[in-house]
C-alpha positions in Angstrom: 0.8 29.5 -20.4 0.3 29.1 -16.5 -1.6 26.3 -14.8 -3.8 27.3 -11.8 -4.2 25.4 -8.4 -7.9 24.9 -9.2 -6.6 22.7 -12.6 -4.5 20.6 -10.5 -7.2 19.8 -7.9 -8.7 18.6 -11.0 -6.9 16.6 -11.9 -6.4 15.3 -8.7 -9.9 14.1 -8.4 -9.4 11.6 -11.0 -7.2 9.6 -8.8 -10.6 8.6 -6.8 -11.7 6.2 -8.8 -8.6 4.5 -8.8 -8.5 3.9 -4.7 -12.2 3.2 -4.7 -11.5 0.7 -7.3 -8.8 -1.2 -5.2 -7.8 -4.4 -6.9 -11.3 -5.4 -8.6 -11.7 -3.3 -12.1 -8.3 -1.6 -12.0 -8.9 -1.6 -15.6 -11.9 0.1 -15.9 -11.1 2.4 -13.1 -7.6 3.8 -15.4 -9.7 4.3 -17.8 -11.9 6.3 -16.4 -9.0 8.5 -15.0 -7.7 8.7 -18.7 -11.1 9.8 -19.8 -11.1 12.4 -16.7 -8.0 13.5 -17.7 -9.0 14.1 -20.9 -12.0 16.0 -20.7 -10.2 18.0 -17.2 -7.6 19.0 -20.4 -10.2 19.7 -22.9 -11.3 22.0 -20.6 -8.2 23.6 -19.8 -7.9 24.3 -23.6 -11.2 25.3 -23.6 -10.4 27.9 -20.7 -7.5 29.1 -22.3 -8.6 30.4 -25.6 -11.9 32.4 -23.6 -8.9 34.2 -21.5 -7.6 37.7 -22.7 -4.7 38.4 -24.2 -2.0 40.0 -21.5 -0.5 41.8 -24.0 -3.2 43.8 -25.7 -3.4 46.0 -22.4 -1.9 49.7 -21.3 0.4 50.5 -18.6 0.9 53.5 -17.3 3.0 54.9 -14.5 2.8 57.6 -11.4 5.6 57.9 -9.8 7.0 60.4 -7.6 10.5 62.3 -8.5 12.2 62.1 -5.0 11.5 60.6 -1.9 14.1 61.1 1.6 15.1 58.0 2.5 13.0 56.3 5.3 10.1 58.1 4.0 6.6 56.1 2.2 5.2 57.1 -1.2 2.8 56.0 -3.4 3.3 54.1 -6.9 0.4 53.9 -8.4 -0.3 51.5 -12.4 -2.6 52.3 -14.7 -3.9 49.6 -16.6 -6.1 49.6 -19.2 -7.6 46.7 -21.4 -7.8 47.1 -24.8 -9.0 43.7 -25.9 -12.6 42.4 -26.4 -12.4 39.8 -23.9 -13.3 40.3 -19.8 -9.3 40.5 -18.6 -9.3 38.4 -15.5 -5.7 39.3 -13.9 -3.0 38.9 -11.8 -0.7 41.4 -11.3 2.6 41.8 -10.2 4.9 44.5 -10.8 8.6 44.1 -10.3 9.9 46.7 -8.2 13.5 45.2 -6.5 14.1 44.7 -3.5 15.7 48.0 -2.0 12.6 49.6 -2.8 10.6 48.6 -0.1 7.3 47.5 -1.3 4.8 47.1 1.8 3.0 44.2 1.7 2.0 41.4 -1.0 3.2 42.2 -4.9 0.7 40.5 -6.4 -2.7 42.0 -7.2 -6.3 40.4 -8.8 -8.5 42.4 -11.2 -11.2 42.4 -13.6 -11.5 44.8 -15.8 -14.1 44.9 -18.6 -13.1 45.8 -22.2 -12.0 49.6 -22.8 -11.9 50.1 -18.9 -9.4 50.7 -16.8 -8.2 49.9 -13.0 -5.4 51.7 -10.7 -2.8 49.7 -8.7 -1.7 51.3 -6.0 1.6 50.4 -4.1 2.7 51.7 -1.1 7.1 52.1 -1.3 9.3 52.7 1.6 13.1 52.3 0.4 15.7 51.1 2.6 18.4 52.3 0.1 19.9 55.6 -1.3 19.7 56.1 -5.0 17.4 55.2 -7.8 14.9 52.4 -7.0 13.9 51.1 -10.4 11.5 48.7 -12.0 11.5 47.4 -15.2 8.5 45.4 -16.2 5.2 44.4 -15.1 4.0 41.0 -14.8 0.4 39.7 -16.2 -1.4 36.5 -16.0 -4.7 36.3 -17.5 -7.4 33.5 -16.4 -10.1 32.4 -18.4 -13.7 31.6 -17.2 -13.4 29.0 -15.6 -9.7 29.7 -13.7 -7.8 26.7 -15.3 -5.6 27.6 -17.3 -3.9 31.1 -17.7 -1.8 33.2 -20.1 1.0 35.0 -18.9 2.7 38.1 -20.5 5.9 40.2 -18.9 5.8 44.1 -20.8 8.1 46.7 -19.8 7.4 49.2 -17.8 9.8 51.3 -16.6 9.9 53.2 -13.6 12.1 55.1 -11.3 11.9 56.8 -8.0 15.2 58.3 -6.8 15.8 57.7 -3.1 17.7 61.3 -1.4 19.6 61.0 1.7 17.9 61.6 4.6 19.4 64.7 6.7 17.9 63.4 9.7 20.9 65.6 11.5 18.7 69.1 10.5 17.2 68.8 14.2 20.1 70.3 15.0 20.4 73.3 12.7 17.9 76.0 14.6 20.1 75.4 17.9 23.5 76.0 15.7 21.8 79.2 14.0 20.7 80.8 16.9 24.4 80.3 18.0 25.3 81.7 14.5 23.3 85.1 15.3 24.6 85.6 18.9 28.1 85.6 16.7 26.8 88.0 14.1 25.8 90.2 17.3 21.9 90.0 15.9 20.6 88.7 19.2 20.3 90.8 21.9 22.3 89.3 24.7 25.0 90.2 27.3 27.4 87.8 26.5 28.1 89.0 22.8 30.6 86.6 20.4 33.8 88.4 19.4 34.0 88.1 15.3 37.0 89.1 13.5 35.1 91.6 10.7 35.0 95.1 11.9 30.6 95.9 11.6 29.8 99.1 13.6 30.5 102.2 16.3 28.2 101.7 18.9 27.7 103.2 22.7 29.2 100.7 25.4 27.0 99.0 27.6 27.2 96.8 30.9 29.5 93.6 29.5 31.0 94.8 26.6 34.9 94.0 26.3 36.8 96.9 27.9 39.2 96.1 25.1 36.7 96.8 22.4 36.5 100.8 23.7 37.2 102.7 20.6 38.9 105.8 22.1 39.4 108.1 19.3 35.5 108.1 18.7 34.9 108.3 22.2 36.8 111.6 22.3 34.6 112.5 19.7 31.1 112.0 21.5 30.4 114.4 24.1 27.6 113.3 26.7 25.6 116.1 27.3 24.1 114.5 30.9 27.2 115.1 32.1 29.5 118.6 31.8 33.0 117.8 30.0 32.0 114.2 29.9 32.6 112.0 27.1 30.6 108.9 25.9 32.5 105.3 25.9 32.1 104.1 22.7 33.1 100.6 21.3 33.3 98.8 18.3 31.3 95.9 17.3 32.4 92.8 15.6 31.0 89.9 13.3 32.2 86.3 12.1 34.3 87.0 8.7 31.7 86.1 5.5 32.3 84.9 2.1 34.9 82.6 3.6 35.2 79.6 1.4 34.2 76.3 3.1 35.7 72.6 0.6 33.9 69.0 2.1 35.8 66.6 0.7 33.9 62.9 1.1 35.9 59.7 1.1 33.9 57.3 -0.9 36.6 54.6 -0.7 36.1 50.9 0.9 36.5 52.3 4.3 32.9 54.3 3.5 31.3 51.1 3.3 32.0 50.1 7.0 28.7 50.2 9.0 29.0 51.8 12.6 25.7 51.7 14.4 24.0 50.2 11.7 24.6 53.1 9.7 27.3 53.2 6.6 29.9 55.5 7.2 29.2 57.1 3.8 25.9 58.1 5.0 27.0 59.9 8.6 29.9 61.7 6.0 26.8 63.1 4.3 24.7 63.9 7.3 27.8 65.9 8.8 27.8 67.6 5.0 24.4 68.9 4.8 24.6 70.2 8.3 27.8 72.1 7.9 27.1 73.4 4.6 23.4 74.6 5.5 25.0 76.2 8.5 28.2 77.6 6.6 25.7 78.6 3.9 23.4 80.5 6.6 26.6 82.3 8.0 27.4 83.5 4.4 30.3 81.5 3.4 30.5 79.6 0.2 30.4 75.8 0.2 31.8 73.5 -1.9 31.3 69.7 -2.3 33.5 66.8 -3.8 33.2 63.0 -3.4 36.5 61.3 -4.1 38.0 58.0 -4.0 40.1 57.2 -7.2 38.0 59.0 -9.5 36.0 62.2 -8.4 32.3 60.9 -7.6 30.5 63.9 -6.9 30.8 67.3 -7.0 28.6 70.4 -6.0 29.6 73.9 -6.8 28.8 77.5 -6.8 25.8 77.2 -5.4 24.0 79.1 -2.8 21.3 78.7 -0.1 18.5 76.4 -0.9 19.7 75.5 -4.0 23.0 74.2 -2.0 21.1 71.6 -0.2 19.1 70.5 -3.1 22.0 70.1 -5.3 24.1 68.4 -2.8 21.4 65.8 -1.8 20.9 65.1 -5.4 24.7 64.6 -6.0 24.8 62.2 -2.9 22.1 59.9 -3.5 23.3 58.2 -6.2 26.9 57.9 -4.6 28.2 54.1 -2.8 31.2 53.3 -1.1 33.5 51.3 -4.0 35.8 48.8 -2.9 39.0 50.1 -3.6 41.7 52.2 -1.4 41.5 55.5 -1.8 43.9 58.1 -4.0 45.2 61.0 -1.4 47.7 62.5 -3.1 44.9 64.0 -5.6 43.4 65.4 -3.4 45.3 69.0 -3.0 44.8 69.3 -7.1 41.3 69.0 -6.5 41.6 71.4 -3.7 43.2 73.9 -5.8 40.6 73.4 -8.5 38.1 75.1 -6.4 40.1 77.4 -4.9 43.4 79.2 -4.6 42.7 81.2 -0.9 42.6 79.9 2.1 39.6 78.0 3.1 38.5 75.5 5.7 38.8 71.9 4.2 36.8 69.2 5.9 37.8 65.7 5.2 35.3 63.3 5.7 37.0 59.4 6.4 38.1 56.8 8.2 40.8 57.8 10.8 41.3 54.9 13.0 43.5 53.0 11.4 47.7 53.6 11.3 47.6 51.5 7.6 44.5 52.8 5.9 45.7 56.3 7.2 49.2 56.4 5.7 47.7 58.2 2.4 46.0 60.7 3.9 48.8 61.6 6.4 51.1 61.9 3.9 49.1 64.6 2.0 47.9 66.5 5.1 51.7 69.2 5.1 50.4 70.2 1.9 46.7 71.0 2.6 47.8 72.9 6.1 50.4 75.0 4.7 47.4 76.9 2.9 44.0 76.0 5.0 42.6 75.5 8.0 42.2 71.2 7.7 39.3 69.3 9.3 39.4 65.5 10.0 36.1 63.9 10.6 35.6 60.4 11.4 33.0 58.2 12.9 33.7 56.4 16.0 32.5 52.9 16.5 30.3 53.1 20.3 30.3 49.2 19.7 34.0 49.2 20.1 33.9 51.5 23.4 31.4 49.1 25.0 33.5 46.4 23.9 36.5 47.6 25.7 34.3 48.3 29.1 33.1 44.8 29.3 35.1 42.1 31.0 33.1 39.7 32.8 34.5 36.1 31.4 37.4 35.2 29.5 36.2 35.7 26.1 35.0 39.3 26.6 38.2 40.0 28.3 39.9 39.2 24.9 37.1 41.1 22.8 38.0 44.1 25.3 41.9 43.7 24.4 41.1 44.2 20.8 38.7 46.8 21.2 41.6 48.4 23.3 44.2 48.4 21.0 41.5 50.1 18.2 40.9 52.7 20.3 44.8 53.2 20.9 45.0 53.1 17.2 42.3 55.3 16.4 44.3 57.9 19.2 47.8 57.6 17.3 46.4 58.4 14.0 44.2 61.5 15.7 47.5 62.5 17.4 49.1 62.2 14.0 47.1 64.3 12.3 47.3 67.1 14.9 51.0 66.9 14.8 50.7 67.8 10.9 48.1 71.1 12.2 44.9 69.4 11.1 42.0 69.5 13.4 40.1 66.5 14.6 36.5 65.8 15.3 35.3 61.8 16.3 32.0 60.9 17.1 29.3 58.2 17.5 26.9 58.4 13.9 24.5 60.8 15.7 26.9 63.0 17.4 29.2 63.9 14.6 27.4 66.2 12.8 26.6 68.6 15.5 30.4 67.9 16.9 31.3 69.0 13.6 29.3 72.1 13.1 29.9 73.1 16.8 33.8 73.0 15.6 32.9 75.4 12.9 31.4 78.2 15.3 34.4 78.0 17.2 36.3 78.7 14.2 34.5 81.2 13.5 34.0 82.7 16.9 38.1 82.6 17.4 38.4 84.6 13.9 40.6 81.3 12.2 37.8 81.4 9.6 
């Protein structure tokens, strides 16, 4: 049972009587407040057992699967009542907070016996993962608005929320790149790949070094007498090259940079790289590691990569924990036995959260070509350029000495014959994928 506002103005209008009365026929005047109160009550009771039941009613939900995060959809409920009684209700349903729900939760109807009404919310998650709720909320009013009856049922409902791959805007630019490799696009300055592809006649900008002599000997040009045609051959990128992300999931993930968790620019760099390795056709594989493997896609190909690997991600949070390095060649070697590019996705800025992952790095480049990606922080390089009053000039001499940090550990890992990639949230994924055309275009992949 629920009081309403309109029961306790009610009530509150007994309490005239009383100041009107001042000292002369206080008596009489509690009285009549009793006797208010009583018959306010009465019909309170009275309002009560007009009101439907809450619970003789049917919810139903429409949900979307999937949404990207950032994006709006549309939740819609279904309720039907199934008593005899006119249901005069409020509504709320009890989506949390992460979901997003625009604008007030709490919705009035009427709705006549056997009928039915739609409630239509509009949702725009803030959070990765599955936004759930539960139950539904409804208070039923009698005639009269006085008194209520209130009922929670469960209703469950989910929406999972996919990561957003806001870094696509720079796929067409990287697969037009991709082509000029592949020799597809017809342009003078041609990419050199390390797979041998055709014979072809040699034109104006070719590589003299690409002249193919034994089949040039082999073309006569009949334009000119005794003549021979300069042929050359023609090169692509090597394909079916096997590309391992490896994601840190570990407490460092949970850092934001830019208002942005480093977890989620890891996948943004993913999906970019593995749409463009899966374009250039390589084979991708994905794992999410910290102690315990969190996530893994594998085997799959083209649009089914990207679908897979979003669906893997968005249930995936940094966990507070340090994580476990030295597994990490096993897992490597679970997916593959050849060489292959690995990309490590993590934290790199750090000489103490670093030690693990240096230690392992001999053992991944003595049989691949190793990536380490990290995020830098632009905070901390505008931090280090400011200096106008004592206080900044401190903030400035920490921000230094993260920087020189961050440069130690990059020239670590270098020294060990890993690559290294840094960049601001935005620019890593296209400094990463750029990375990967140069492998490609210099025939290490």
């Amino acid at each position: 049972m629920a009081l309403t506002g309109r029961f306790a103005l009610l009530v509150a209008l007994g309490i005239v009587p009383v100041v009107m009365a001042g000292g002369s026929g206080a008596a009489e005047a509690w009285l009549a407040l009793l006797g208010w109160l009583v018959l306010v009550i009465g019909a309170g009771v009275l309002d009560l057992s007009l009101a439907a039941s809450p619970r003789r009613v049917a919810v139903r939900r429409e949900l979307p699967d999937r949404v990207r995060l950032g994006e709006s959809v549309t939740a819609v409920l279904s309720i039907e009542n199934l008593g005899s009684r006119m249901l005069r209700a409020t509504v709320r349903d009890g989506w949390e907070p992460s979901a997003g729900v625009l604008g007030a939760n709490r919705t009035r109807l009427r709705i006549p016996p056997a009928e039915r009404r739609r409630i239509s919310l509009r949702l725009t998650p803030w959070r990765r993962g599955d936004r759930r709720t539960d139950q539904v909320t409804i208070r039923s009013a009698g005639p009269l608005g006085l008194w209520a009856r209130q009922a929670t049922l469960a209703a469950p409902g989910r929406v999972r929320v996919l990561p957003p791959f806001h870094s696509r805007v720079h796929l067409p630019s990287r697969l037009t790149r991709l082509r000029e490799l592949d020799g597809r696009t017809p342009l003078l300055i041609r990419g050199q790949g390390t797979e041998f592809d055709s014979i072809r006649e040699y034109v104006r900008g070719d590589d003299v070094r690409s002249i193919d002599w034994r089949a040039t000997a082999r073309h006569a040009d009949p334009e000119v007498p005794g003549g021979m045609r300069l042929m050359v051959r023609t090169w692509r990128p090597e394909r079916d090259r096997r590309i391992v992300i490896v994601t840190d999931t570990s407490r460092t993930a949970a850092a934001r940079i830019a208002d942005e968790p480093r977890l989620d620019t890891a996948f943004e760099a993913s999906l970019l790289l593995a749409a463009l390795a899966s374009h250039a056709g390589d084979r991708v594989d994905f794992i999410a590691w910290d102690r315990r493997l969190r996530g893994r896609v594998h085997g799959a190909s083209g649009p089914e990569l990207l679908a897979r690997m979003v669906e893997s991600m968005a249930g995936i949070d940094a966990e507070l924990i340090e994580a476990d390095w030295a597994a990490i060649p096993a897992q490597v070697r679970r997916i593959t036995s050849r060489h292959a590019l690995v990309v490590l996705l993590t934290s790199a800025d750090s000489p103490g959260s670093s030690r693990g992952l240096l230690s392992v790095l001999p053992q991944l480049t003595a049989r691949h070509t190793v990536v380490v990606a990290s995020v830098a922080d632009p905070a901390l390089i505008d931090a280090a350029r400011t200096r106008d009053d004592l206080e900044q000039v401190y903030a400035a001499a920490a921000a230094e000495r993260g920087l020189l940090d961050g440069e130690r550990v990059g020239a670590a890992v270098r020294r060990l014959g890993a690559l290294t990639v840094t960049g601001a949230p935005h620019e890593l994924p296209p400094a990463l994928a750029d990375l990967y055309l140069e492998l490609k275009a210099s025939g290490r992949l």
